[in-house]
C-alpha positions, 0 to 999 in steps of 0.5 A: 649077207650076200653069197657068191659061188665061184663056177667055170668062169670066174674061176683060175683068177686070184680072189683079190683079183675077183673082188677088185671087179665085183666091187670094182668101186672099192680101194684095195685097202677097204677089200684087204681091211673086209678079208682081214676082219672076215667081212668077206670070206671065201669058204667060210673062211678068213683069206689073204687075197692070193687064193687061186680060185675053183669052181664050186669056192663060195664067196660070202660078203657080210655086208650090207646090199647098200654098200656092196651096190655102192661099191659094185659096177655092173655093165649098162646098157651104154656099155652093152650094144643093143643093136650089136651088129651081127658078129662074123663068128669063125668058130666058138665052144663053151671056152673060146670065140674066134671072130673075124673083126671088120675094118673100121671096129677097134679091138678094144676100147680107146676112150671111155665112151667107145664101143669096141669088139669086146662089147660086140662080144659082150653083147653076143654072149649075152644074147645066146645065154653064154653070159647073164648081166649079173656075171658081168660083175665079176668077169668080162669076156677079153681077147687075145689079139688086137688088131688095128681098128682098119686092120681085118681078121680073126680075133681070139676071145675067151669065155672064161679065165681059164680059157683067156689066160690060156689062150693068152698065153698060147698067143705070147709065147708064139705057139699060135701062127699068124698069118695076113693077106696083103698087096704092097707096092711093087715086086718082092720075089722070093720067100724071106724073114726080115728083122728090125728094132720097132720103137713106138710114139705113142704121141703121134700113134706111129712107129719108127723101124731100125735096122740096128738095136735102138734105145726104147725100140723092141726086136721085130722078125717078121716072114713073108711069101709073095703070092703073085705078081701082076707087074706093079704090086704084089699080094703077099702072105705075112706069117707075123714072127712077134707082134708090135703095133704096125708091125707089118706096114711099118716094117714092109714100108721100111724095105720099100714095099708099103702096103695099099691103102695106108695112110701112115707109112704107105706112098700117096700115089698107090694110096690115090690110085687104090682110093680112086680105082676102088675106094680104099680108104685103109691099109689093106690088111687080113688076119687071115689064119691062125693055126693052133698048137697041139693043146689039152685041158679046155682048149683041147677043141682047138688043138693042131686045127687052122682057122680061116677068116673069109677075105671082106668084099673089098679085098676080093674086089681089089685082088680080081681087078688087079689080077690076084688069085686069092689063096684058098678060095672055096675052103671051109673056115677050119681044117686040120694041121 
């Protein structure tokens, strides 16, 4: 018999979510069979699966330790980097890591074999003692918001379920502000919100705008402020309204006004000039800031707070050589709404 008590971390989830990651190499049907004949019981007692759980629950398997390491997939060392580069954290508590991802790292994993920012996460809140190889068994650290591999910025994580399904949450019904830095082709001089449709080809990896509603497309809103001009492009400042894959350089490419650097939706000649003048080889994208709601329960620590992620060298380079003033030089990486 093998018993686990539920703390901080694991707890929000439903048990039969629980179970699915602590013996993830187990059906559904042999899990529902164990609660039913009691083989497995949270609190002593028999349970349907749909239980909420709290911390202090205690999950009792009245199975052997054959079965539940036949049936059980902790992570290894192929997945956990050892030699995790050193994260850029922006911010982090006991519930949630704000990290500014470098362009060229993926978001989350593609493929199997990938080394994506939420083993980097991983691999950091192992080595501060946040997280212990065993509870990986039952939780994996998640983000929030993705961002394109050659896209950089602040990433949110959470480091619990509480924590990631609140956050999560925050993220989809828009609460949290999103804003980018980015140089695109040419003058765009007033402040001004575009909309469009944004169907993806999930084939090519590439998405299609419309200025009407379209079949298989979703709407996109999207508002921007130049910055500054110096003659040819303009540094913008992108407060993304929804959140579609590419919807930035899509959407700007679509009225004309593609971003530096872009291979897919961008104009070959800014994209030679850029590689050749400074070496860009990707879209010149930051997430730059995300400024919070007001918020209680175990996201309190971040309520109505604005978080900065420092521009990477290259951008800075870029935007001196081509004359731009970068917004907020010298701040702190947080301030208060």
């Amino acid at each position: 018999m093998r018993e686990v008590n539920i703390t901080r971390r694991e707890e929000g989830q439903r048990f039969d979510k629980f179970l699915q990651k602590y013996l993830s190499l187990a059906g559904k049907s042999f899990l529902y069979k164990m609660m039913r004949k009691k083989n497995i019981t949270l609190n002593g007692k028999k349970a349907s699966g749909s239980e909420k759980l709290v911390s202090g629950d205690i999950v009792r398997f009245f199975l052997s330790e054959e079965t539940i390491e036949k049936f059980s997939k902790c992570a290894n060392h192929e997945e956990i980097p050892a030699d995790a580069e050193k994260l850029d954290i922006v911010y982090e508590d006991s519930e949630v890591l704000l990290v500014n991802k470098s362009a060229g790292m993926l978001s989350q994993k593609a493929k199997q074999e990938d080394v994506s920012l939420v083993e980097y996460i991983t691999a950091h809140l192992i080595e501060n003692g946040s997280l212990a190889g065993e509870d990986l068994r039952s939780f994996r650290p998640g983000i929030c918001n993705r961002l394109d591999r050659n896209t950089s910025g602040l990433v949110a994580a959470g480091k619990n379920v509480t924590a990631l399904q609140q956050l999560a949450q925050c993220f989809r019904e828009r609460s949290v502000h999103k804003y980018y830095l980015c140089i695109v082709k040419g003058e765009l001089k007033e402040s001004a919100s575009i909309s469009g449709w944004l169907r993806k080809d999930e084939k090519r990896n590439r998405v299609q705008i419309y200025n009407e509603e379209h079949e298989g497309a979703v709407r996109i809103e999207t508002q921007y402020e130049p910055l500054a001009y110096n003659g040819r492009d303009t540094l913008l400042k992108i407060l993304l309204i929804t959140g579609k894959s590419h919807q930035i350089r899509s959407h700007l490419a679509s009225i004309g006004h593609p971003l530096a650097g872009d291979e897919k939706y961008s104009d070959p000649q800014m994209n030679v000039y850029f590689r050749e003048k400074y070496g860009l080889r990707h879209q010149l994208l930051h997430a730059w800031k995300l400024e919070f709601p007001e918020m209680e329960g175990e996201l309190c620590s971040l309520s109505r707070r604005s978080f900065y992620a420092p521009l990477p060298p290259l951008f800075r380079r870029i935007a001196a050589g081509e004359g731009f003033v970068l917004p907020n030089e010298g701040e702190t990486r947080e301030e208060g709404v």
